[in-house]
Structures are given as C-alpha cells and as structure tokens.
C-alpha positions as a Python dict, from the first residue, in 0.01 Angstrom:
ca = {
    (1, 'X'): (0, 0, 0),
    (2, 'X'): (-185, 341, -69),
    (3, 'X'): (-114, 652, 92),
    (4, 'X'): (-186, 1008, 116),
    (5, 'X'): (181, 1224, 148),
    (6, 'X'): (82, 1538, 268),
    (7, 'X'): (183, 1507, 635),
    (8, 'X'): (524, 1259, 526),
    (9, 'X'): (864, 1346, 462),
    (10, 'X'): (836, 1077, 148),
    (11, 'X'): (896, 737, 119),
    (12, 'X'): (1274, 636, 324),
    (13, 'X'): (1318, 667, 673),
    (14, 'X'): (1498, 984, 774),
    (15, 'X'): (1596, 1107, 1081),
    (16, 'X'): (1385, 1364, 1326),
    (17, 'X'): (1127, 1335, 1039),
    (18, 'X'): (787, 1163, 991),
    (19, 'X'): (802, 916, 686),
    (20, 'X'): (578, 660, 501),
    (21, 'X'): (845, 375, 570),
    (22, 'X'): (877, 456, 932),
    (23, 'X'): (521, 456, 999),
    (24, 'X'): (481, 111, 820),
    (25, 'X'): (781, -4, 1025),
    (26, 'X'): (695, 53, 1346),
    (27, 'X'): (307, -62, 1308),
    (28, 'X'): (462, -406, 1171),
    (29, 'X'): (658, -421, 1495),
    (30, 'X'): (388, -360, 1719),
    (31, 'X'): (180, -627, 1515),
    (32, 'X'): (405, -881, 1588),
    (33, 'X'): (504, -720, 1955),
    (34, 'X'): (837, -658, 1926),
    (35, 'X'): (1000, -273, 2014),
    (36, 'X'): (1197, -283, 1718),
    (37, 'X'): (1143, -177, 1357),
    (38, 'X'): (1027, -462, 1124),
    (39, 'X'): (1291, -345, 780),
    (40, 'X'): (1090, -278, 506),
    (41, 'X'): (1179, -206, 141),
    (42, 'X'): (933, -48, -131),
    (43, 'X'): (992, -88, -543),
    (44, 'X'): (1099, 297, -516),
    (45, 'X'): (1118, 620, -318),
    (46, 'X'): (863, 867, -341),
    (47, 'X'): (937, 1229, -267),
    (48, 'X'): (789, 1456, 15),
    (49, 'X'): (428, 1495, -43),
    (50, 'X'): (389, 1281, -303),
    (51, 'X'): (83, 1016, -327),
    (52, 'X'): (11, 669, -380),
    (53, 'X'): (-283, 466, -521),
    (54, 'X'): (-64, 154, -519),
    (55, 'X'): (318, 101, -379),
    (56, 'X'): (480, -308, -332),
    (57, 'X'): (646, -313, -24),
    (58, 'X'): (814, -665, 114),
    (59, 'X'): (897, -738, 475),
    (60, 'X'): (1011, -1052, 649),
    (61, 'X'): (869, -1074, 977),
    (62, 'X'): (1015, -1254, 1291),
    (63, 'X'): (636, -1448, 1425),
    (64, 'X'): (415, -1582, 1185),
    (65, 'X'): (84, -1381, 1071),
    (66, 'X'): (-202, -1457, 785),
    (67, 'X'): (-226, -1208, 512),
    (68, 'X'): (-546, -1088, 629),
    (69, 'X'): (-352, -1030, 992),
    (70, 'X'): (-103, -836, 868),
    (71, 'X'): (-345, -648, 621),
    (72, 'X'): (-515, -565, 939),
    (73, 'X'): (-253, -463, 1186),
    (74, 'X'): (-91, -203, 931),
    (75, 'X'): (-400, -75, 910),
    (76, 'X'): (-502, -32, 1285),
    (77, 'X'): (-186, 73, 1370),
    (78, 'X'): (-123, 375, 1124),
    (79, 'X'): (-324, 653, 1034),
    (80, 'X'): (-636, 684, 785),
    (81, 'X'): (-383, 848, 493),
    (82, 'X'): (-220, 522, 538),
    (83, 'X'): (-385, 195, 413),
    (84, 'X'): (-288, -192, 331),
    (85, 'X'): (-413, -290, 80),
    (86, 'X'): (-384, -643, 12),
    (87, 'X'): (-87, -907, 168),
    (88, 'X'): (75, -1209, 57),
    (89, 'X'): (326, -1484, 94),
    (90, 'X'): (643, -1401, -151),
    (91, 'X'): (941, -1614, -242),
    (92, 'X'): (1283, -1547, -35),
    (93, 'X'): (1476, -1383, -315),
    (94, 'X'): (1117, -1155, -372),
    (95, 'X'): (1288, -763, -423),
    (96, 'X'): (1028, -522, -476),
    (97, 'X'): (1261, -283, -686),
    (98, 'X'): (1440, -561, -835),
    (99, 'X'): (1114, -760, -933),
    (100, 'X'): (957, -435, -1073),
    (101, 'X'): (883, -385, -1444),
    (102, 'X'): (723, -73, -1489),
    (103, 'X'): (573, 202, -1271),
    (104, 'X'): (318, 456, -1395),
    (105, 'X'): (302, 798, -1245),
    (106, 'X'): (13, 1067, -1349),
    (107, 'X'): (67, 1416, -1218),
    (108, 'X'): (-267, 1608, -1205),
    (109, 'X'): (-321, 2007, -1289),
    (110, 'X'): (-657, 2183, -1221),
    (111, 'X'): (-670, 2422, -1497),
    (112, 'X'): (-890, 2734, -1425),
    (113, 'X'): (-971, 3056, -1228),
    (114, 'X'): (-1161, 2903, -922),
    (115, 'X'): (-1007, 2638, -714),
    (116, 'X'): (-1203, 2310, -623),
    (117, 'X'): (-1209, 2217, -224),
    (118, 'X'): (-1234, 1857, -286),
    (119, 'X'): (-917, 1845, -483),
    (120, 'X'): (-681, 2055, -280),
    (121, 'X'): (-299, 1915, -194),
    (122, 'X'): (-404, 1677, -528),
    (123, 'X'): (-367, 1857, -848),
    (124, 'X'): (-144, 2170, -847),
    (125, 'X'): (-368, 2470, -891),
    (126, 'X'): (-289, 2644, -1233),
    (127, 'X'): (-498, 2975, -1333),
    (128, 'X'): (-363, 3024, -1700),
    (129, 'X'): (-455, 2877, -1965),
    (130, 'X'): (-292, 2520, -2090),
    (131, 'X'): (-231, 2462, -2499),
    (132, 'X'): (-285, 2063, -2459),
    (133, 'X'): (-227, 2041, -2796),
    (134, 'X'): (113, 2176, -2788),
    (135, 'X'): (229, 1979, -2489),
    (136, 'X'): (96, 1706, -2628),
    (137, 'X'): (280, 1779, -2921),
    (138, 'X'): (602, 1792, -2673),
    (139, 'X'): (566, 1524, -2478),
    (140, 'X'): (718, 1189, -2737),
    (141, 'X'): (1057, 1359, -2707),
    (142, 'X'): (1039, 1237, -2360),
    (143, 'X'): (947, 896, -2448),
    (144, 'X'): (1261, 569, -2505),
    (145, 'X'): (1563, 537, -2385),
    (146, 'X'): (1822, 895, -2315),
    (147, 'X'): (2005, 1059, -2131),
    (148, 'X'): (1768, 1261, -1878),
    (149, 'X'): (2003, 1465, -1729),
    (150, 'X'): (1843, 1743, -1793),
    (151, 'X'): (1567, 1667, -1557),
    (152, 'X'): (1787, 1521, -1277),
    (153, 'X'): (1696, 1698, -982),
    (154, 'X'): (2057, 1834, -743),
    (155, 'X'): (2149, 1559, -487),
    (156, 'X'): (2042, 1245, -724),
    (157, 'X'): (2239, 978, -638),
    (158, 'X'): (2175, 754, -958),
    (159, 'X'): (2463, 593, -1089),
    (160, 'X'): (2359, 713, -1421),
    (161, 'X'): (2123, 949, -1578),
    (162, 'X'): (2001, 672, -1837),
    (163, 'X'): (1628, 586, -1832),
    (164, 'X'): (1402, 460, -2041),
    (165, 'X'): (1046, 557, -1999),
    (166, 'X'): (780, 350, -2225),
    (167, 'X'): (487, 601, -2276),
    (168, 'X'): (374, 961, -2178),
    (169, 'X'): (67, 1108, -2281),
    (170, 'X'): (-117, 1461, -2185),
    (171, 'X'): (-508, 1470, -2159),
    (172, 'X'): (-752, 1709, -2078),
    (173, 'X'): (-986, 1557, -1879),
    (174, 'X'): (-1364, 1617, -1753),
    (175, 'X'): (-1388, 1876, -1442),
    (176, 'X'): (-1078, 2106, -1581),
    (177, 'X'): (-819, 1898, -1530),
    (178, 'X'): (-542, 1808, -1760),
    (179, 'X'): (-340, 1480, -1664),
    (180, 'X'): (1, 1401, -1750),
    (181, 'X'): (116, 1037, -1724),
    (182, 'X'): (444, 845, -1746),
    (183, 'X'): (572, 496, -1768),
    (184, 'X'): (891, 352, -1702),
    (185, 'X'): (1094, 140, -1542),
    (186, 'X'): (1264, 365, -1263),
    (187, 'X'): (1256, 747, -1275),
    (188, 'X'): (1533, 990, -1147),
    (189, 'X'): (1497, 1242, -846),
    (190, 'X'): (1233, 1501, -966),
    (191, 'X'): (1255, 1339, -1282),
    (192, 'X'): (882, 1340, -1324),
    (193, 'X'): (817, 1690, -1170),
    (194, 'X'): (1045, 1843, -1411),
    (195, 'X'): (929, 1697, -1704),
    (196, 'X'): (566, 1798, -1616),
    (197, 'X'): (725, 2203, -1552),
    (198, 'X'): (901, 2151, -1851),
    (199, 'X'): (563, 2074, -2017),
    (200, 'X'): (387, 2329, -1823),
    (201, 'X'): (587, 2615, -1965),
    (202, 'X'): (560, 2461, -2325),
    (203, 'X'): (117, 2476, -2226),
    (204, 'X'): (202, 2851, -2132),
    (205, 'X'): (362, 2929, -2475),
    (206, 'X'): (713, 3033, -2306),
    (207, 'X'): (880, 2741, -2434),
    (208, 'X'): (789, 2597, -2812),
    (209, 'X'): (659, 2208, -2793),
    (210, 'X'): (954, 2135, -3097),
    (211, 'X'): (1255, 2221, -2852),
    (212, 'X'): (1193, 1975, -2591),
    (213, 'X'): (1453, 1735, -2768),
    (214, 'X'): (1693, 2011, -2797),
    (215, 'X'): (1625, 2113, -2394),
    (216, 'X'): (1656, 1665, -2318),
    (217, 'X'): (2002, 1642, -2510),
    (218, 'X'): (2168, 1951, -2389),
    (219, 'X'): (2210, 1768, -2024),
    (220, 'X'): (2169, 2024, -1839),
    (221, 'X'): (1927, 2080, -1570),
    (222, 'X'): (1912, 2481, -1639),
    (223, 'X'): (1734, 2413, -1998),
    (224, 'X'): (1459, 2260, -1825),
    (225, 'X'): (1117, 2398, -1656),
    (226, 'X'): (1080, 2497, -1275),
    (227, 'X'): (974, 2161, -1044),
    (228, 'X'): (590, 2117, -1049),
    (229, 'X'): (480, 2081, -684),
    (230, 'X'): (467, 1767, -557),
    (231, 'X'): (150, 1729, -407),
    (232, 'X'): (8, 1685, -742),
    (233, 'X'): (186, 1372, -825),
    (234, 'X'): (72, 997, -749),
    (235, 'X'): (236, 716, -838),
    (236, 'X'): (-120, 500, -944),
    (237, 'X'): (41, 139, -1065),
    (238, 'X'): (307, -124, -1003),
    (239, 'X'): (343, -359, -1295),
    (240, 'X'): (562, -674, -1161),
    (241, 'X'): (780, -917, -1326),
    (242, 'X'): (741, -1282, -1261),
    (243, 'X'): (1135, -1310, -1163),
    (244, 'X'): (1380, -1043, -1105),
    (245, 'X'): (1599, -873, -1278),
    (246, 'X'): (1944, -670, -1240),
    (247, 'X'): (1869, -291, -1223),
    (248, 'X'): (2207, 2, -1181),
    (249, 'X'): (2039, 269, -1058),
}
C-alpha cells in the first residue's frame, strides 16, 4: 500500500475520524459485498499526516478474490491518495508487524527562502540555514541499541523505550533539500519526528552536534528538540523476514 496522509487521522481506526485503515476496511468489504469491515492489520502505525511509499498490510477475506481483484477493488473503491499496490496469497500465521525486519523512514526539509508548490504538505518548509555537517556529525549517537526515552512522544504505549535503529544518515540533496533517514526495526511514538527536531536545532547551531548522546541518555523527553511536523515524514520501505519473529513493543 502507498498513501498520501494529509486528509487521514493516521494509520488505526479511530472513532468519528477519517483513517487510512478504515478506508482500506470498508473498500475490502464492499469488494467482497459484505456491510461489514474486512479487519486489517499493517506492520506499524503511522501518525496523522504522515506518508507512505510502501506499507504491508494482511487481511483474510470471507469470498475468494485473485490478487489482481483485490489490487483492483482497493483501488476503485478508495480515493486517488490511496493506492494498492501489489497483492498476494500469504501463509495463515503471516503477521505483518511480527514478520517485519526493518522499516526505513526519510523525513524531508526544504531548506531555503522561497517555498516550492510542487512539494507542499511533503517536506517541512525551513527558511534558515542547515549546518549538514554538524547534524551529520550528530546523527551516529542515534544509531544501535538505547534507551530512547528521550524521544518518546506523551501517550506512548510501548512496553519499553528500548529500540534499536540500524542506520541514520543526513544528506543534502539536489533542489534544496536535506533528507534525514532512519532504519530500524520498530520506532516509538514521535520517535522519528523528534529525533529529526532534535537534529534540526543541532543544523541551527542552538544545540552542539557532540551533546546528542548526553540529550539520548538523560531519558528525558525535555532534553530533546520540538516535534518536526509530520507532513514531512514518509515511511518509503518494508524489509520482511522470511518467518516471524517475537517483538515486545
């Protein structure tokens, strides 16, 4: 699955709200002409206006469809910043989350005076000036296995703030914008948006790139940058394991 999240209330259903699951819900029932919901489930959540170039989600449904039938009903019965992708036959015991080995997750900045039209509710719009070098400098104290408490976002409800994330990097790319990517197994609420403020204020000079591994082992959220905006995050890649595995989130 691929979606744009402007107009969703993220990933999980929620009540009185319009969501990414509840949208692919209800077209699956009305592909296989039922009234209720077909249950889906997803290898993660992804927050309120955040993208995605590529999500696993895994369904069982109650009449038999092809692939290329189900790839097509999702599709005509949700809107264009919704899209299926691709569709398969899974085993039984097939858990997205479960079955997932790493995720990678690029948040985007536009880095100059002028905005660009074709990029808006995409990158987050930044005016001053970046140092790449010194958040580049930052960013390995964010990489292996810790405690990220400090970028735990209020209302997480992981069972522990323990992560490991496998690589982060910080490029300037062409067109003015800088990209910030992560890789990892499962992320915490905001995890990703905080790290990338966190960053951001390191870029503006307010915070010096050698103190991020002070700011990760103090454990506390107040150390840590403001929440860059969501709309410039996408999750771009699902790596998945050939059989699952536990995972306490």
């Amino acid at each position: 699955m691929a979606w744009r999240g402007d107009a969703y209330a993220g990933w999980q259903m929620q009540p009185k709200v319009r969501t990414i699951q509840g949208d692919i819900e209800r077209a699956l029932a009305k592909l296989c002409g039922i009234p209720g919901p077909v249950r889906v489930s997803a290898t993660g959540r992804t927050d309120s206006g955040v993208h995605a170039e590529m999500q696993i989600i895994a369904f069982r449904l109650p009449v038999e469809r092809l692939p290329y039938q189900v790839v097509a009903g999702i599709n005509r019965h949700t809107d264009d910043d919704i899209v299926c992708l691709a569709a398969e036959p899974v085993a039984d015991d097939f858990s997205p989350r479960s079955w997932t080995k790493e995720k990678l997750y690029r948040y985007r900045i536009l880095n100059r005076i002028q905005s660009c039209p074709f990029r808006v509710g995409l990158v987050w719009h930044l005016k001053p000036h970046l140092d790449v070098d010194a958040m580049s400098a930052a960013v390995p104290a964010l990489v292996g296995q810790h405690d990220y408490a400090s970028f735990r976002a209020s209302g997480c409800s992981a069972k522990t703030t323990i992560r490991t994330i496998e690589d982060a990097q910080v490029r300037r790319v062409e067109n003015d914008e800088i990209q910030v990517d992560f890789i990892g197994h499962g992320f915490l609420r905001h995890q990703v948006r905080i790290m990338v403020g966190t960053l951001v204020d390191v870029g503006l000079g307010r915070t010096a790139d050698h103190s991020i591994g002070e700011i990760r082992d103090a454990l506390d959220r107040e150390r840590a940058g403001r929440t860059a905006p969501a709309h410039g995050l996408t999750l771009v890649h699902v790596e998945m394991l050939d059989s699952a595995r536990p995972y306490d989130t």
